[in-house]
C-alpha positions as CSV (number, residue, x, y, z in Angstrom):
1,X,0.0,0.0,0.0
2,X,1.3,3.1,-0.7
3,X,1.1,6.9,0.7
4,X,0.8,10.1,-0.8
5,X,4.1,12.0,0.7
6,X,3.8,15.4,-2.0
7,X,2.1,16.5,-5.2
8,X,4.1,18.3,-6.7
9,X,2.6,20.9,-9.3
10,X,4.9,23.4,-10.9
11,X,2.2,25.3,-12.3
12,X,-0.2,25.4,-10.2
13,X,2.2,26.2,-7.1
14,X,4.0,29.0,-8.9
15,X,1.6,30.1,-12.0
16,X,2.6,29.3,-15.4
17,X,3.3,33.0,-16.2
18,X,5.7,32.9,-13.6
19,X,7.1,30.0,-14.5
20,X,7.6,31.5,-17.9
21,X,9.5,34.6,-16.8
22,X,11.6,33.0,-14.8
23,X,12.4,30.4,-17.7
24,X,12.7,33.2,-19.7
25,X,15.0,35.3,-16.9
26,X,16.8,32.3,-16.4
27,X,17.9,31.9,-20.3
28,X,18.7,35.3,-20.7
29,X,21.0,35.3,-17.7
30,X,22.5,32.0,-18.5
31,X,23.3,33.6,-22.1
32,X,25.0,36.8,-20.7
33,X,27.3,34.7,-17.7
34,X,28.0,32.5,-20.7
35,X,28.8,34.6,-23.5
36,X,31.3,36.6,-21.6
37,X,33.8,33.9,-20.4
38,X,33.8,32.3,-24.3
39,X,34.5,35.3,-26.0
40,X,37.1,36.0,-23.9
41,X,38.4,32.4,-24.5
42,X,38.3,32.5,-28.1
43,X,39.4,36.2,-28.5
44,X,39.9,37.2,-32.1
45,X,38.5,34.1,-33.8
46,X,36.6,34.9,-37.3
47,X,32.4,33.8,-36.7
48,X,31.0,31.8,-39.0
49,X,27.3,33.9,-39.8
50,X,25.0,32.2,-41.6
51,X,22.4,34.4,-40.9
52,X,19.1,34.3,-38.6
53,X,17.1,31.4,-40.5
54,X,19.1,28.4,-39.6
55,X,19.1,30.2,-35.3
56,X,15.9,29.7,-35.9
57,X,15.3,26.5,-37.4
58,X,16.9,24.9,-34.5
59,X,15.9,27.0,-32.0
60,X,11.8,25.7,-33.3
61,X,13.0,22.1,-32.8
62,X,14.7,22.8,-29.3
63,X,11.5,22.1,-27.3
64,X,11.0,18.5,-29.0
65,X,14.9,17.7,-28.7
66,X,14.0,18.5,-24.6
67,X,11.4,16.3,-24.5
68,X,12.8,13.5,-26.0
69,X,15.8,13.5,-23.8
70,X,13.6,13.1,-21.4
71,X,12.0,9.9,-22.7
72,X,15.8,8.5,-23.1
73,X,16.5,7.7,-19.6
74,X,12.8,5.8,-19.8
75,X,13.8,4.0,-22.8
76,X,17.4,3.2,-21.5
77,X,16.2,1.8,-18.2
78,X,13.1,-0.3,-19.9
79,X,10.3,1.3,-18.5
80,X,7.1,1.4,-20.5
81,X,5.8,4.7,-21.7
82,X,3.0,5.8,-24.2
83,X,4.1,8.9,-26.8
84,X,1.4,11.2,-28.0
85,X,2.7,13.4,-31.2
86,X,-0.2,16.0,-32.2
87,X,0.4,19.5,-34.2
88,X,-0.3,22.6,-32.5
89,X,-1.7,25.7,-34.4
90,X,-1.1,23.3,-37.7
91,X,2.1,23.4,-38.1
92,X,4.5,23.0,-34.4
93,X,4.6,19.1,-33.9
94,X,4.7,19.0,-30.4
95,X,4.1,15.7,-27.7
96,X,3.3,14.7,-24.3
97,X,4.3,11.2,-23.0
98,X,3.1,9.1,-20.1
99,X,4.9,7.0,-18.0
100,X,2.8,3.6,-17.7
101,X,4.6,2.9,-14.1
102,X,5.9,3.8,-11.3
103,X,9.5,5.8,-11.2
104,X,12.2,5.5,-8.1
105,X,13.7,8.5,-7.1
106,X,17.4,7.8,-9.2
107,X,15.1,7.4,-12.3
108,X,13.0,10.4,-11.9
109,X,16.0,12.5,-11.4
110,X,18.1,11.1,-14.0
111,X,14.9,11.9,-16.3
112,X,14.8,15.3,-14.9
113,X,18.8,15.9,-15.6
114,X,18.8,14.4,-19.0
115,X,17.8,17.6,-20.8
116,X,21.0,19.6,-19.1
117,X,23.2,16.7,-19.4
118,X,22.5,15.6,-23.2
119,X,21.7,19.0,-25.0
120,X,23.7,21.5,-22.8
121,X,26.9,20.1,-21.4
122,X,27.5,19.0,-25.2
123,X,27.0,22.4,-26.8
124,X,29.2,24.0,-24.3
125,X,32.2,21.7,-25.2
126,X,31.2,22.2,-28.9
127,X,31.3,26.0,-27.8
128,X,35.2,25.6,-27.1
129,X,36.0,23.2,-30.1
130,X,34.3,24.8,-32.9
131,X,35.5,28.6,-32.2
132,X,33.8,29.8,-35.2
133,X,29.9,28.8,-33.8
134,X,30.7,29.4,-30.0
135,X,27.8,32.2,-30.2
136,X,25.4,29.8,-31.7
137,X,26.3,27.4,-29.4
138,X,26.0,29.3,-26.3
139,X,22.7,30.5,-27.5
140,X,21.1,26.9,-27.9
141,X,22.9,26.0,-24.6
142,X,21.2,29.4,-22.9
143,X,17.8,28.5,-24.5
144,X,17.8,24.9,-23.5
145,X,19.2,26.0,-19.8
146,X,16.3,27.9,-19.6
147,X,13.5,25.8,-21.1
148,X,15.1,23.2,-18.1
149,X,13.8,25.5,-15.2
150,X,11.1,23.7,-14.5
151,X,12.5,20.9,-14.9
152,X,15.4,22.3,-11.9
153,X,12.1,22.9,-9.8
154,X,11.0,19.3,-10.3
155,X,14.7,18.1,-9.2
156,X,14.6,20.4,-6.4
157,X,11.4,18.4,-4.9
158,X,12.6,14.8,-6.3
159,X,16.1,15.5,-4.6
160,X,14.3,16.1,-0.9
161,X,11.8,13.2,-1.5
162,X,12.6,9.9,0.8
163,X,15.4,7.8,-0.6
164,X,12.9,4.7,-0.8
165,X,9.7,7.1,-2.3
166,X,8.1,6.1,-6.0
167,X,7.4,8.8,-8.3
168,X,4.4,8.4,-10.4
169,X,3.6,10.9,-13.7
170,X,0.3,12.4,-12.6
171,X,-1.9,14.2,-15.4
172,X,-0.7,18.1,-14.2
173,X,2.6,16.7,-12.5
174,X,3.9,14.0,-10.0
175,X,3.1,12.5,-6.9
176,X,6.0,10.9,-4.8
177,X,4.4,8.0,-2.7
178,X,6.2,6.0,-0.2
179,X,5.3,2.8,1.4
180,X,2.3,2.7,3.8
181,X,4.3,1.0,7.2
182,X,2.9,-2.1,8.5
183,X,0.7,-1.6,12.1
């Protein structure tokens, strides 16, 4: 039998504009504590421009590249999930997935960490090999650091959960449940 110990609802704790701006903040910020120390590294190197369209081609397929590194550590540790792809406004192919049982804590922060350490920590060392795309770099790296804010929020509250707790994907968020003690 098992317990409720915490729903945890990013949204509806904090409100989703909130949660936006501080995304937002935290992207911006991330881009300007970046920035500085590469430029500095690289110095004088020539920057490859090849102008605003391919920024934003890869910056429109950022959100799915999150998500899906999020559904790694689920696929890499067999657990059994259910992907829904649907278009938004036509045209934005976006998806939610489901997590069909029950996480332990290492998983559920491992899948909360994938994000930063598959998409970020590889375009930072990219930043200091390829010298001439250190500005695009840092940019997707800033962008990706903050669409991961939330998920630094979920971490925060899977981190303090009980070492023994499950974490299970609830429709607006997660519930960590621990084991009910016998009596």
């Amino acid at each position: 039998m098992m317990n409720c110990w915490k729903t945890v609802n990013i949204n509806k704790e904090f409100g989703l504009n909130r949660v936006y701006l501080m995304s937002f903040l935290t992207g911006l910020l991330s881009f300007l504590l970046l920035y500085l120390p590469f430029s500095m590294y690289h110095g004088t190197h020539d920057m490859k421009d090849h102008g605003f369209l391919p920024l934003l081609i890869i910056l429109f397929f950022l959100p799915s590249m999150h998500r899906l590194m999020h559904i790694l550590p689920l696929a890499l540790f067999y657990k059994r999930f259910k992907v829904k792809f649907k278009f938004r406004k036509r045209f934005i192919p976006t998806f939610s997935y489901q997590c069909k049982s029950m996480l332990s804590k290492q998983t559920s922060i491992m899948m909360a960490l994938s994000p930063t350490l598959f998409i970020t920590v590889p375009a930072l060392v990219m930043s200091c090999v390829f010298p001439n795309y250190y500005a695009y770099l840092i940019i997707f790296a800033a962008v990706n650091i903050g669409l991961s804010f939330s998920d630094f929020l979920y971490l925060n509250y899977f981190a303090r959960a009980p070492r023994k707790c499950l974490i299970e994907n609830a429709k607006e968020g997660y519930d960590i449940l621990i084991r009910q003690h016998e009596i």
